[in-house]
N, C-alpha and C positions, 0 to 999 in steps of 0.2 A: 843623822839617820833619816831624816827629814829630804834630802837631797838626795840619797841613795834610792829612795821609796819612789819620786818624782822620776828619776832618770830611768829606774825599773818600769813604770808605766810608759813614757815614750820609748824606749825600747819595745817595750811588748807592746804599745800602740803602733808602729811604725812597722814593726816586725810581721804582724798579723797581717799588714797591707801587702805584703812580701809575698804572701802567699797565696792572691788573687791578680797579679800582673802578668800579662803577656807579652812578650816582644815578638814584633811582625816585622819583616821584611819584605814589602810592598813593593812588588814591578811595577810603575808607571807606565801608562802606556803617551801618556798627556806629557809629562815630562823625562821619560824617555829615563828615566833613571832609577835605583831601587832606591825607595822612601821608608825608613824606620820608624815604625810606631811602638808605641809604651803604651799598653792599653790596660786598665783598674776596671776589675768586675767586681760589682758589691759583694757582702760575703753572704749574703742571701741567695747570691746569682743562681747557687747550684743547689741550693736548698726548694723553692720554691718555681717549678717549671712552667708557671703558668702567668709567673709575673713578667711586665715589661719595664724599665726603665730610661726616664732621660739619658741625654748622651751632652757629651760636653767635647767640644775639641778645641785642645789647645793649640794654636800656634808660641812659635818659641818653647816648645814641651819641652827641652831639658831645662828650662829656667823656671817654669810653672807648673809643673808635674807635679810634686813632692806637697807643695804650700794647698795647689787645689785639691789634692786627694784627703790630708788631711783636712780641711776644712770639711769637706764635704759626708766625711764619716762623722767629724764631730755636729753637725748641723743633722745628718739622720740620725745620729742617738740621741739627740736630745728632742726630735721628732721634730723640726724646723724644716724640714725640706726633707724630699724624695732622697732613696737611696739613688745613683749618679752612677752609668759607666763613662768613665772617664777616659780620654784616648788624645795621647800629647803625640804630634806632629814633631822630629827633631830635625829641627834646623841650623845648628850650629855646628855640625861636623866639620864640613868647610864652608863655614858660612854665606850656605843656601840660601838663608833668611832675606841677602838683599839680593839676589836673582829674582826669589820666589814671588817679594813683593814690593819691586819698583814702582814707577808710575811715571810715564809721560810727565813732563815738566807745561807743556803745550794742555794736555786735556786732563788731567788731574787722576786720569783711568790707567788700567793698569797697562804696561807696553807688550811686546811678544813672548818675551820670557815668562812674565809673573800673571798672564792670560793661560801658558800652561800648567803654572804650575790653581791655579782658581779653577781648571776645569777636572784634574785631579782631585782636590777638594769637594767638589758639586757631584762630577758625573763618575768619580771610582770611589772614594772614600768612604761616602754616605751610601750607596748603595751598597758598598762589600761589608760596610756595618749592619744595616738594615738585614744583608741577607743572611748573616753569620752568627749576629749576637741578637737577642730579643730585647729591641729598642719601641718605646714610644714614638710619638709622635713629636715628643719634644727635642728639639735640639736646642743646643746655644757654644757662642765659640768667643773665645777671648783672645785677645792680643793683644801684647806691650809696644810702643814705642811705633817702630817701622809696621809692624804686625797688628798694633792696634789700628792703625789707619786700613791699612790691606781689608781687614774684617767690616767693613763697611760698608766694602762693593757687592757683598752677598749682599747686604740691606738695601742696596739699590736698586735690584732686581725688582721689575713687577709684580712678582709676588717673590717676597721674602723668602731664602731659604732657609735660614734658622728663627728661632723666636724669641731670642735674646741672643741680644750682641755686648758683650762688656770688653769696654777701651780703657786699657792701664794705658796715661800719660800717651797717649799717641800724638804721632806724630801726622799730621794732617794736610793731605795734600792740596793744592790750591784748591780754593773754590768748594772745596768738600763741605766746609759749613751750607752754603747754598743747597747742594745737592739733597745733605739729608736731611734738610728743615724741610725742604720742599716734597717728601717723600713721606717725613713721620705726620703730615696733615692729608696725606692722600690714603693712612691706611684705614683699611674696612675692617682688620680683624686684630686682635691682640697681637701687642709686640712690646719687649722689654730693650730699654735702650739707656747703659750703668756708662758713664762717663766719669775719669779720675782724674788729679792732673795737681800740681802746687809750686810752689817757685823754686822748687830746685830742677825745675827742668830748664832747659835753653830760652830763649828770649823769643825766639821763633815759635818754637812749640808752646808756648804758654798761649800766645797770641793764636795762634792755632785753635787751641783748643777753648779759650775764652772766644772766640768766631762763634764756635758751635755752640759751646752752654747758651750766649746769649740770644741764642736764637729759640733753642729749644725750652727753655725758661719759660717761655712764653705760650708753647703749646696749649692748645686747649683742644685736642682732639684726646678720646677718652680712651681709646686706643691706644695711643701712645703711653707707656710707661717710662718716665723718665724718672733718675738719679744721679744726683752731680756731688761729689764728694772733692771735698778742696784737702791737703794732706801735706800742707805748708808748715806745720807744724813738727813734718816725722822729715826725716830724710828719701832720697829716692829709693833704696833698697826698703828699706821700712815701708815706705808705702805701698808695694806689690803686694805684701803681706795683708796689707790695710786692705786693699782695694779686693783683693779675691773674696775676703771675708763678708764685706759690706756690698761685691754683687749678689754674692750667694743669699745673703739675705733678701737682698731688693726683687730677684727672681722669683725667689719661693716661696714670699711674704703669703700670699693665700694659703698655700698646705697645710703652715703651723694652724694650732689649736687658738681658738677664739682667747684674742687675750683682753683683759680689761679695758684695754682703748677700745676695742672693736665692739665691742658688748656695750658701752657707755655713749658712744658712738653712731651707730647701726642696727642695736638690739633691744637697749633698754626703756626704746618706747613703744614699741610692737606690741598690738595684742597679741595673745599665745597663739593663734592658729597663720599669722603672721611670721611671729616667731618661731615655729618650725617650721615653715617653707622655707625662710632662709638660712636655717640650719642644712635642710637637706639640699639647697641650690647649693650651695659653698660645698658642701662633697660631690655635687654632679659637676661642678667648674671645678675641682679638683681635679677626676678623675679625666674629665672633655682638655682639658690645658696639658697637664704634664701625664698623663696617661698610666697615671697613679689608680692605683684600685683600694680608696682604701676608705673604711671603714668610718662613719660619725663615732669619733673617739669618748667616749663617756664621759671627760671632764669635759666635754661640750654641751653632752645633754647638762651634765648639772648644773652646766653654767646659765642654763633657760630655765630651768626648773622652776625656782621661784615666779616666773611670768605666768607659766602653766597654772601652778596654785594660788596663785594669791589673785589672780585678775579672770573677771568672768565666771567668779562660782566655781571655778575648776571643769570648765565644761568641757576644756579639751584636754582634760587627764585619760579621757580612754584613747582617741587619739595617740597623744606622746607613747603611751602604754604599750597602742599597735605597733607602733615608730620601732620602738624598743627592743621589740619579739622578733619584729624581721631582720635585725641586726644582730639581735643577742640571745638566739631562742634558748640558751644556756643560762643566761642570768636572771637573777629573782624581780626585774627594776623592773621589766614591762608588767608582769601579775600585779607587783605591786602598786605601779598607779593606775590600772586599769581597776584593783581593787579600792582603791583611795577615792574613784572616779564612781563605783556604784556606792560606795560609803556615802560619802558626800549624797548622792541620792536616795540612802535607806533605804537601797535595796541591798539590806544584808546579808542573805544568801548568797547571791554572787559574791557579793565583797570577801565574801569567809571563801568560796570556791578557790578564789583567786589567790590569797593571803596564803591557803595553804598549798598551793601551786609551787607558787615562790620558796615556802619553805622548804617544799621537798627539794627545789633547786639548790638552795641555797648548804643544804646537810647541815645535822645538827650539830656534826663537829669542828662546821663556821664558827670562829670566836665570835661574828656579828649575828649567829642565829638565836640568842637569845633575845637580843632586839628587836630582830624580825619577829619572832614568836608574838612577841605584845603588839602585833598587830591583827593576830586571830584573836588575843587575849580581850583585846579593845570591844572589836566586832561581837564576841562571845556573848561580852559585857552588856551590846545595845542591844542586842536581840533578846536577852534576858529584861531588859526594860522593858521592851517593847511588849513583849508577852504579859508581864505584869502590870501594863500600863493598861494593855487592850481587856485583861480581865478584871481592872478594874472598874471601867467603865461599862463593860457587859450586865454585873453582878448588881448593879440598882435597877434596870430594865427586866432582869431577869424575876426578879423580887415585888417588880409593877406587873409584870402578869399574872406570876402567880395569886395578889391579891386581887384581880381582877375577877368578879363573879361573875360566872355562867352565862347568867341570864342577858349582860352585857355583852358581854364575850362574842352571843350571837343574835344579838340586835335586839336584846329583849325578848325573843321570842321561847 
């Protein structure tokens, strides 16, 4: 039963993706021929007209369509990474793949043929994307083997034209190690660079590709994002699978939600006003990178939370509180530590304003509104002290005038 359950999920996982794929048939003008594309629009795509998303092209798309599309749905549901339009290149029809992307045996660059088919890619592809589907700023393009080399001459451009390049097992033409060592220490701006590779490839290729890891190992330009995954362990079909999973990760690693390395790491010795700037930096470099609009997710405020309260008096609880409102002018969290914020300073009034802000946000037919409640209940509470406190100190002074005679009262006289 158990098997039936699992196979009915990938069926209706797979199946669902059925219904956001396009097939194009592409006139080159570069190469002079018509180019099929498979293109995946998230399922958001038609839901919300105002978002944009990365774009991914795959070279070798009938072999890494299927592996990267699922990946990348499972990585946006589980909120790891951007939703993805995806757009596989097929080259395998009649095997296009080694026209597409030869190279010069003499300059390690690409020769006549696979220079049209790169300026196809550059100067039709991205722009007939750009102008048709509502793409970010981000790109990034993968390639296995022949194709993973090919993808590298976009990285050698003086300015980059994608912003991650992921190499399944490539196959590396001379001198290429040089080339891109010497290019990932000249760059000025962010760039992802996922390298794969393990000993079930050719004897060549391995050497190939251990040229470049050992160079780029080495990096220390902060710019450079680099990833080397060894996969000696899995066979070469298995490692595709391996290798998509683990770039999709190494690309998107900022998106995901602050996770306990990061917080123990980078967060947990910040004062609190410290520690929201770089709450809110990490969503504007979300949004500035992959051209993602999205929102300081709430397990990330809570994940500061404690730095807010517990350090400083709480002095940047009204702060967080604003933070909160402008994000979530629906939810009860900003009144409530904007009210926890005049608590802390006895100014009760507000605190109560605010506590009952929240509640009315919150409805009382929140299972959590009785919780909330006892924090008017609390406040209720000091205010009633406080009034009983203040008249108790009044009522001995009050008591020292009235015995006070007359004649003193006004100077004796």
């Amino acid at each position: 039963m158990r098997k039936i359950v699992v196979l009915l999920f990938l069926v209706s996982f797979f199946g669902q993706a059925q219904d956001n794929i396009v097939f194009k048939k592409f006139n080159s003008t570069y190469t002079n021929s018509e180019r099929i594309l498979k293109i995946f629009l998230p399922e958001s795509y038609n839901e919300d007209e105002k978002n944009t998303y990365p774009v991914a092209i795959l070279l070798d798309g009938e072999l890494l369509f299927d592996v990267y599309v699922a990946n990348s749905k499972l990585f946006a549901a589980r909120d790891k990474a951007p939703e993805q339009i995806v757009v596989a290149v097929f080259q395998n029809q009649n095997e296009e793949r080694y026209a597409d992307c030869d190279y010069s045996e003499d300059t390690g660059l690409p020769n006549q043929e696979s220079t049209k088919f790169y300026g196809f890619i550059r100067d039709e592809l991205l722009p007939y994307l750009d102008n048709n589907y509502r793409t970010s700023l981000f790109k990034s393009i993968m390639g296995n083997t022949l194709t993973g080399n090919f993808i590298n001459y976009f990285f050698l451009e003086p300015t980059p034209v994608f912003n991650a390049y992921m190499n399944i097992n490539p196959s590396f033409a001379p001198e290429m190690h040089q080339k891109i060592e010497a290019q990932s220490q000249s760059l000025m701006t962010q760039y992802f660079y996922y390298l794969s590779g393990g000993e079930y490839n050719t004897e060549k290729r391995t050497a190939g590709i251990n040229n470049v890891h050992n160079l780029l190992k080495l990096s220390q330009n902060d710019n450079f994002k680099y990833r080397y995954d060894d996969f000696s362990n899995a066979s070469k079909t298995a490692s595709v699978g391996q290798s998509v999973a683990s770039a999709i990760d190494f690309t998107f690693a900022l998106f995901a939600a602050i996770t306990q390395e990061e917080f123990d790491k980078s967060i947990a010795n910040l004062d609190p006003g410290d520690a929201i700037e770089y709450l809110e930096r990490k969503y504007v470099e979300i949004e500035y990178l992959y051209g993602s609009n999205v929102k300081i997710r709430e397990s990330d405020i809570f994940k500061i939370e404690p730095i807010i309260i517990d350090k400083m008096n709480g002095d940047y609880l009204e702060e967080f509180g604003k933070m909160i409102m402008r994000l979530y002018p629906e939810s009860p969290l900003g009144d409530y530590y904007i009210g926890l914020y005049y608590e802390t300073g006895y100014d009760y009034k507000k605190a109560l304003k605010h506590f009952k802000n929240g509640y009315a946000k919150i409805g009382s037919d929140n299972p959590n509104s009785d919780g909330y409640y006892g924090n008017i209940e609390r406040v209720l509470e000091k205010q009633r002290a406080e009034r009983l406190g203040y008249m108790d100190e009044q009522e001995p002074n009050e008591e020292l005038i009235d015995e006070t005679p007359p004649d003193q009262e006004n100077g004796g006289l």
